[in-house]
N, C-alpha and C positions, 0 to 999 in steps of 0.2 A: 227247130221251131215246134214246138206243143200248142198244138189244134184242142181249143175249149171240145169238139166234136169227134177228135179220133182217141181214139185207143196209145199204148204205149205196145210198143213189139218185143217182148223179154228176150234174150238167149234161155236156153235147158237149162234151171241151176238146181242144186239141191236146194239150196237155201235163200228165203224171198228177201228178207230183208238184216243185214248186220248192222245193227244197232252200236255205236261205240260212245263212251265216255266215262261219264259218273255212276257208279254201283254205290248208292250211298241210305244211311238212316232220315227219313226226313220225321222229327219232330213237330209236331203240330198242337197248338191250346186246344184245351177243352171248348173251351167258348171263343164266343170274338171277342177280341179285343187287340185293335192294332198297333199298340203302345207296348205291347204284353207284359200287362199288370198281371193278366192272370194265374195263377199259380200250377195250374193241373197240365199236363202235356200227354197225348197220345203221341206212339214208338210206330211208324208206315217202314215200310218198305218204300223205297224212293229211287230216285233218279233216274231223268228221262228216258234215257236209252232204255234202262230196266220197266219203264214203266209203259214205254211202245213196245215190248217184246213180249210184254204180260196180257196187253191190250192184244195185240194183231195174235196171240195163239188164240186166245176164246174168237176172235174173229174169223178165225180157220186157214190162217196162212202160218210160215214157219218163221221162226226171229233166233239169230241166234246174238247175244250181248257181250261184247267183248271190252272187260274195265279191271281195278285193281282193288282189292280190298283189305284189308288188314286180317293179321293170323290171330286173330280176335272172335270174341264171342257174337262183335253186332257181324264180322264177316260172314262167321258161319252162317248165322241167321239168314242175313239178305243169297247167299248162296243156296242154302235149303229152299229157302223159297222157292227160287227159278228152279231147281231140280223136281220139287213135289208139283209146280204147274206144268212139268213138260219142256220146259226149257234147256235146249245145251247151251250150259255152263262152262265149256273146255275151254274157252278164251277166256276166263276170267284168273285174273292172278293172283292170287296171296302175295303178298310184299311183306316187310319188316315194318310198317308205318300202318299208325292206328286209323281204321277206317273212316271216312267221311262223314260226318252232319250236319243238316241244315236244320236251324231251327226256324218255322215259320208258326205266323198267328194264322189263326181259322180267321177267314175271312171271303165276302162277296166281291168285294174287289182285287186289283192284283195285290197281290201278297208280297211284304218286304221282307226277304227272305236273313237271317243272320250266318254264314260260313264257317263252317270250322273243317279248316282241308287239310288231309294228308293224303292218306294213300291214293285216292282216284286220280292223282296228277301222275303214280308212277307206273303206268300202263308201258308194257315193251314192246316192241315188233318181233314175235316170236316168228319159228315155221307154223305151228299152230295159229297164231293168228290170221300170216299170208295166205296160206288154202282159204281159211274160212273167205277171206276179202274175195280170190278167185272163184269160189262157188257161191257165189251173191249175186241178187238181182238187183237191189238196191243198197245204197250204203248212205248210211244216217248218223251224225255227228254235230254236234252242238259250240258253244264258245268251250264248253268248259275243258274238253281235253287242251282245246290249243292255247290256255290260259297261260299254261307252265311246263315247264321241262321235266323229266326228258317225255311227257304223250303227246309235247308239240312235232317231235319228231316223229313220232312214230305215225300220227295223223298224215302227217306230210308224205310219209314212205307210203301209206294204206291209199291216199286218196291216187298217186302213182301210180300203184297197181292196179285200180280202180278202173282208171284213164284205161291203162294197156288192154285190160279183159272188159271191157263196156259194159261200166255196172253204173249205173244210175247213182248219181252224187246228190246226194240232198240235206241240208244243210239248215239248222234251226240257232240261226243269229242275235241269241240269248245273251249278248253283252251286256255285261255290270263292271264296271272299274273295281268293285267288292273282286273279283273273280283273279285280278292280274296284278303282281307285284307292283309296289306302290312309283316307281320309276320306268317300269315301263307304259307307252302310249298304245296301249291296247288293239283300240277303237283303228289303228293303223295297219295294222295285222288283221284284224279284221274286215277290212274294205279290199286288203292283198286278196284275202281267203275266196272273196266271192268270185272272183274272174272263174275261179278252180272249178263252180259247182252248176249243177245243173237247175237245180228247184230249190229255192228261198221259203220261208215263212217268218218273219217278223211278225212281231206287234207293233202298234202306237209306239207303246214305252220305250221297245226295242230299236227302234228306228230314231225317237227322241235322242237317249242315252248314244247314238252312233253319231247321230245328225246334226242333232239339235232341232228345236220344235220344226213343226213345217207341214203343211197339209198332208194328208194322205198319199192326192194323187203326185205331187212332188218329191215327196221318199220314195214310191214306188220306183220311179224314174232313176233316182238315184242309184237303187239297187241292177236298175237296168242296163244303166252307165256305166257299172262297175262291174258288169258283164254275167249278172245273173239271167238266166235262159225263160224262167217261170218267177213270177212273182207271186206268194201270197200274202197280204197285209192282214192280220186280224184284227178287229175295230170293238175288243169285247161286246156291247149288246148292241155297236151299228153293225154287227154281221161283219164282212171282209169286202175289200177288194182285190181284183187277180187279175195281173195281166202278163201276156207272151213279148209284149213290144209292139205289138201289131195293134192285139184287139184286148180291150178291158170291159171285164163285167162287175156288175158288183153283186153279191149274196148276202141277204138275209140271215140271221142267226134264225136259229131253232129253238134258243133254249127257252121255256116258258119259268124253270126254278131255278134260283141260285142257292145252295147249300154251300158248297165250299168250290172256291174255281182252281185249287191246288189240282196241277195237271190237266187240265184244259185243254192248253196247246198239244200237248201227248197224245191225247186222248183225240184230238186234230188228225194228226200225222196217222197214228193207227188205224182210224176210218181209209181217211184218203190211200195209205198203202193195201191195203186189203182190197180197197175198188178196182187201183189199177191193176196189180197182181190177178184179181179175177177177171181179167179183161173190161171193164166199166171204161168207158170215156172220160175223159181227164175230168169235164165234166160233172159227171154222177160221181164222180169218185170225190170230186169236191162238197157236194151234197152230202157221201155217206161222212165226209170227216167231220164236218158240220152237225147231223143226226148223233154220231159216236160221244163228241163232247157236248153235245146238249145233255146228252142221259149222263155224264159222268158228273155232271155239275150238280146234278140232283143228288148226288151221295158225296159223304164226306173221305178224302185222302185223294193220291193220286192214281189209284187203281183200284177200282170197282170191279162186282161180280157182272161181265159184259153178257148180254144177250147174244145170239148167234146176229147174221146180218140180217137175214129175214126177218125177223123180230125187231129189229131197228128198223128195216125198212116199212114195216108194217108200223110201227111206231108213228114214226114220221111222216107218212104216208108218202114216200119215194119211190 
């Protein structure tokens, strides 16, 4: 059970949080336009994992990213990156397949993303990657490794090991039918998934696309029935709700500008893990994930230059 008022009790690890999945380019329009007529595209650095591990180092905690990328020039690129911010990169694999992109419009609302997948689906369960899973305090993984073979497997064997060494399972339930071959029932596998994990975050949409429409406090439930431990719903500008099964509260958002909401939810996760990691209350830690993507909404891409926490929390006045 996860007490809104207590703390989490880590094991010694070297490393706070293992982020796994998509190492990917995300393309984004100059301007909005959710049709994309536009013609101008800016080249991010992307994918969530890589974008929570970029988030929680300026936050002051460690992330290491473990995904696949092409022996390509955008590989190199998104690999440089995480090396020049601090980031180990030792889990990330070069494959024979041309690296990932998404292309998305700039936009205030959520954003309809376009796919173009190769290599992030062919992630291996190396010895490099099982250490890293065993020196972990938390382990973060999304739909997209478990979309496609073979990093379904290899999710499968990581969260295993997870279980055995008590690393915190937490789990960002990003289902698109876009994500999962056209004959497979996705959304089925993913409802398997949740029993496995300890802390949830969906959205609306996320929850829609699983569910089908259905109030808030009713998805929530659902996730709870399918044996998620911590719930957090996010309600873009209604704030979220969160609950343990027991007790539910609801939060307020933060953010007062909308620039561009690509990475949001990331920028979610990397508050909240940095709170608990420093000992914070499930609680404040909640607040600081809330604080974290308020400021990143205000700048465009999914990974902004972060403030330390203090400065967020001075921000926000937390």
């Amino acid at each position: 059970m996860f007490k809104f008022n207590e703390t989490i009790d880590f094991p010694h690890r070297e490393n706070d949080v293992l982020a796994v999945g998509e190492l990917l380019i995300d393309m984004i329009t100059s301007d909005y336009c959710d049709d994309f007529s536009c013609d101008h595209f800016n080249k991010f650095f992307g994918g969530s994992p890589a974008n929570i591990a970029m988030n929680t180092k300026r936050l002051g905690i460690h992330s290491v990213v473990a995904s696949a990328v092409g022996d390509d020039g955008f590989g190199n690129f998104l690999i440089n990156h995480l090396e020049e911010a601090g980031i180990d990169s030792s889990c990330v694999e070069k494959t024979k397949f041309s690296t990932s992109l998404v292309v998305v419009s700039k936009s205030k609302n959520s954003p309809i993303p376009i796919f173009y997948r190769e290599a992030d689906y062919h992630l291996e369960y190396t010895q490099t990657l099982e250490r890293a899973v065993k020196n972990s305090k938390i382990l973060h993984f999304s739909c997209w490794p478990i979309s496609r073979q073979p990093s379904r497997n290899t999710i499968e064997k990581i969260i295993k090991t997870a279980k055995e060494h008590k690393v915190l399972i937490c789990f960002d339930p990003n289902y698109h039918p876009m994500l999962w071959e056209k004959e497979e029932d996705g959304s089925e596998y993913v409802k398997k998934m949740i029993r496995q994990v300890d802390i949830i975050k969906p959205s609306e949409d996320d929850a829609q696309r699983l569910f089908g429409k259905d109030t808030p406090t009713n998805q929530i439930n659902k996730y709870l029935n399918l044996g998620a431990k911590l719930v957090i719903m996010t309600l873009g500008a209604e704030g979220a709700i969160v609950s343990n099964g027991e007790e539910t509260i609801k939060l307020d958002t933060l953010a007062t500008e909308v620039v561009d909401t690509t990475g949001a939810g990331d920028a979610f996760w990397s508050g909240f893990y940095a709170g608990i990691v420093k000992g914070y209350t499930i609680r404040e830690a909640l607040d600081l994930g809330f604080a974290v993507s308020a400021y990143k909404l205000k700048n465009l891409g999914a990974v902004v230059e972060m403030p330390k926490i203090e400065e967020i929390k001075r921000m926000y006045k937390l």
